[in-house]
N, C-alpha and C positions, 0 to 999 in steps of 0.2 A: 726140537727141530727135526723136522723129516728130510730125507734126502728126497730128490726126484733123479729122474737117471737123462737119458738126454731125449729119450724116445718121447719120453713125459714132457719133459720142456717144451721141445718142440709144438706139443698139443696143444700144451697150455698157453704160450706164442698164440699159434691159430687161433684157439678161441676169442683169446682177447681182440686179436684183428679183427674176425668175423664180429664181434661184438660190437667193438667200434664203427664198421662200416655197416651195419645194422642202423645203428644208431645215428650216423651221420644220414644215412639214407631214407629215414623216418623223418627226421630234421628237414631233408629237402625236399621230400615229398611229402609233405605235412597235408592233413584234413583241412582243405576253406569252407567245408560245407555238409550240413547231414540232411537229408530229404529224405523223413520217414524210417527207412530200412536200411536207405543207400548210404554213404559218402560220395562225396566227390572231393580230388585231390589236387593239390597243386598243379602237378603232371598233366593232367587231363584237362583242366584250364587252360593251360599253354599251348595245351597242345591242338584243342580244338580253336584257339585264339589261331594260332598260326596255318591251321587248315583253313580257314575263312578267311584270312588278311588278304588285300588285296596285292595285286599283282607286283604296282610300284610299294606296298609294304614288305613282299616278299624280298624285293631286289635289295633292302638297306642293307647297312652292315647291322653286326647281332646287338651293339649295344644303343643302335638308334630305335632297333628293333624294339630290344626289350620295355626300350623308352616308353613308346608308345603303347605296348602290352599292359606295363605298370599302371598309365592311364585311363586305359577303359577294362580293367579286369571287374571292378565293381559291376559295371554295366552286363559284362557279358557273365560273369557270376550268376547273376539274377537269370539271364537266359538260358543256362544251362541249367539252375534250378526248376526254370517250367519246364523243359525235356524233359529234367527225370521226373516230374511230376504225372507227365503226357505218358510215359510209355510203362510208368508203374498203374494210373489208370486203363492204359489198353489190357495189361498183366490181368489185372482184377475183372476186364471182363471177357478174358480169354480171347485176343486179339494176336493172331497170329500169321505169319509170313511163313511161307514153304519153300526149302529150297529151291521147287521149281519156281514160284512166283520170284524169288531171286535172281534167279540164272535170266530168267526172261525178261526182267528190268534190263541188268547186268547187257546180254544182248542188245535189246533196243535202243540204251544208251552207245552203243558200239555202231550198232546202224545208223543212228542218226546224226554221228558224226564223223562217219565212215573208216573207222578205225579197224585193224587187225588185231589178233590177242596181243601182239606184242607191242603194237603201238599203244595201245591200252594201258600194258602193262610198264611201259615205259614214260606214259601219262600220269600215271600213281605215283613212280618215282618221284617224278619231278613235284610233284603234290606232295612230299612227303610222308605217303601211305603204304603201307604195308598194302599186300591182296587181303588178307585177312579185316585187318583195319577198315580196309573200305566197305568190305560186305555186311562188315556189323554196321557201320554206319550208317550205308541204303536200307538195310534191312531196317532200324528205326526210324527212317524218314519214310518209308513206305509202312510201318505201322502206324504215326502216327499223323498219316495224310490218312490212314483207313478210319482210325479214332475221330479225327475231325470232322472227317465228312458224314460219321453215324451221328454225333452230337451237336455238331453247326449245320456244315453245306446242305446237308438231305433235310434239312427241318425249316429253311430258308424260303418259303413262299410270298410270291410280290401278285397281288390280285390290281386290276384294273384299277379299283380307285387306292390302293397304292402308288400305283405308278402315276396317276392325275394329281394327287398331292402334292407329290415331290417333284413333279415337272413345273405347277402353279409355285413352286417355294423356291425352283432353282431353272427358271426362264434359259438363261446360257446354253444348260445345259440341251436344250432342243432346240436351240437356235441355226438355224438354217443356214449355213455361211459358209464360201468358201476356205479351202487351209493351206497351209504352206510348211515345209518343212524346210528349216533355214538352217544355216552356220555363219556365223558373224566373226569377225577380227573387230572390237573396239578398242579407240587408243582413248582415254580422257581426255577433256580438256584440263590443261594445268593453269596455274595462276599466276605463275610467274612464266609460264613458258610461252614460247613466240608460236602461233596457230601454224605460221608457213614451218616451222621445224616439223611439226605433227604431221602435217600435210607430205612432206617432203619422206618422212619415214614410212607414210603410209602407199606413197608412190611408189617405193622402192619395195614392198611386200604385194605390192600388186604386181611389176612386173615380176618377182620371183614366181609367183603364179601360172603369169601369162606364160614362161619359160618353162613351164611344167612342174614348178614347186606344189608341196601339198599343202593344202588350203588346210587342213587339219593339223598337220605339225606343225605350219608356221601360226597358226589361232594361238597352239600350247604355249608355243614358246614368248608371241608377243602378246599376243590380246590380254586386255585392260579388263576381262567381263567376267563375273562367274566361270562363265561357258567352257572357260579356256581350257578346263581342266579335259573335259568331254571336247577337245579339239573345236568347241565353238557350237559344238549342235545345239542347237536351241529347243530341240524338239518340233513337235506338230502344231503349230498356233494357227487360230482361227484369224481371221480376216479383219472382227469384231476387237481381237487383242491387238492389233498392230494400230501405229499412229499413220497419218494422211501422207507422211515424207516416205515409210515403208513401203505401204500399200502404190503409191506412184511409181517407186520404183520395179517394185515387184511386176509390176502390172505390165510391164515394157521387156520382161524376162524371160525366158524358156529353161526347163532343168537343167542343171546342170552352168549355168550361166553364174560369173561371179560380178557384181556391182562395178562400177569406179566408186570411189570412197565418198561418202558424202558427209555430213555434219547434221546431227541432231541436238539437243540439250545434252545429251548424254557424252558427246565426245563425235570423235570423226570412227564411221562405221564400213565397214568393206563387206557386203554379204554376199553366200552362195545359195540359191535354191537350189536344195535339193531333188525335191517333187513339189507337186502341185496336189492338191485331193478336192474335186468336185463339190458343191453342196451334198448336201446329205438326203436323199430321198425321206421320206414320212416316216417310214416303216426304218431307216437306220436308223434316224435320228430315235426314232423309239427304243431300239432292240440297245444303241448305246446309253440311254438312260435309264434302262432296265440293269442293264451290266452294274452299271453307275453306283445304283442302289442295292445293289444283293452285295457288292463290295462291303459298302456303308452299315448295311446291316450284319454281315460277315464278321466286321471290323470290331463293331460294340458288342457282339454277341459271345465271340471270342474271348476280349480283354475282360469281361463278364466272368467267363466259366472259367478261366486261372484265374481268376478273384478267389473263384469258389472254390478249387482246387488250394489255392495256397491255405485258404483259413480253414480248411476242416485236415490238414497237414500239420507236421511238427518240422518247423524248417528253422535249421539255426547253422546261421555266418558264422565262422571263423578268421575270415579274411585279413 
């Protein structure tokens, strides 16, 4: 038996703690993933999970939160495994970001949504980012928007009988038509339910309207349609996509203008034009199906080179 005295005890105390909390801390921050050189950790999952979650995901509480984290972590596993793919490939071909080129992102982003340093930096807060954290962050989104554009976007050329191809294979898309950008409230029709009930509820969210209600919270809150979520916007539709009950209506409207509710197959509809957008002269309707297509080819040229990225890699889940 050896004595220890108390100074030693003490020590011996600490280590064990430190040891334990080591160890506990390895446990929660455990490896989901090896990419090549790198790890990637539990932590950094989460945490770029919750830097991207949406607005109404930020508001939950943390264990609805986590809910839905637990959900799609596979999905976005796999997305953070092509980053670190993407910016180990910029690494290798000496692709680099300068602090000045930082600072003057950093700026531009300030100017263009007319922020002070402090608003800014009280902007991060609320984002849950450090200053530091966010500058590593742009700093690899700005490497590797440089990275894509030397290996995709710049290599992306559409000659004339490209673009004759793909206008004969996708007619729509140059078609000459009026647009409309709408917001709709749809109620269903139900099967056991009485049509004047429907009508009646629909009455009564029209004059909340006329009263100065907003036609975009009350879509969220009632409407029956996709849309609801995006307060009802329906986006930019062509003239070609609407049915003959639509286009009648619309036709009688000016922006800004909200329907009296009327009945389709679909249910009883209440809509607001937003805008109006002319046909398309020759030359847009061109330059939008040039756009069209360097997307399309963008698209598969991309999901192409993280193919080729992952199989000549050593990537292995832990998840």
């Amino acid at each position: 038996m050896f004595k220890v005295n108390r100074t030693g005890m003490l020590i011996m105390i600490c280590i064990l703690l430190f040891s334990s909390r080591s160890h506990a801390a390895v446990l929660l921050d455990r490896v989901v993933a090896i990419v090549n050189q790198d790890v990637i950790t539990w932590s950094e999952l989460y945490k770029a999970m919750e830097a991207d979650a949406s607005p109404k995901v930020k508001e939950l509480r943390d264990d609805e939160k986590r809910k839905i984290f637990k959900e799609n972590e596979t999905f976005f596993l796999e997305t953070l495994i092509n980053v670190r793919l993407q910016l180990q490939e910029a690494k290798n071909m000496g692709i680099r970001v300068s602090d000045e080129e930082l600072q003057e992102a950093i700026g531009n982003i300030q100017k263009k949504y007319s922020m002070s340093e402090a608003a800014f930096g009280e902007s991060l807060k609320i984002e849950g980012f450090t200053y530091a954290e966010y500058k590593k962050r742009l700093r690899e989104q700005i490497i590797i928007s440089k990275l894509v554009n030397m290996e995709i976007r710049n290599k992306i050329v559409i000659t004339d009988e490209d673009l004759k191809k793909f206008a004969t294979e996708n007619k729509e898309v140059l078609e000459n038509t009026e647009r409309y950008k709408i917001s709709q409230i749809l109620l269903k029709k139900q099967k056991d339910t009485d049509n004047s009930k429907i009508e009646e509820k629909a009455g009564e969210l029209l004059r909340k309207i006329e009263q100065g209600g907003s036609f975009s919270d009350l879509a969220q809150q009632y409407s029956e349609d996709p849309s609801a979520k995006a307060g009802g916007d329906l986006g930019l539709l062509k003239k070609s996509q609407l049915n003959k009950i639509f286009i009648d209506i619309l036709s009688a409207m000016k922006p800004g203008d909200v329907s009296k509710p009327f009945w389709t197959e679909s249910g009883l509809h209440i809509i607001k034009l937003e805008s109006r957008a002319e046909a398309k002269n020759k030359d847009e309707a061109r330059e939008e199906a040039k756009n069209i297509l360097i997307n399309k080819i963008y698209a598969e040229r991309f999901n192409a080179w993280i193919k080729s990225l992952r199989e000549k890699s050593f990537i292995e889940v832990k998840l």
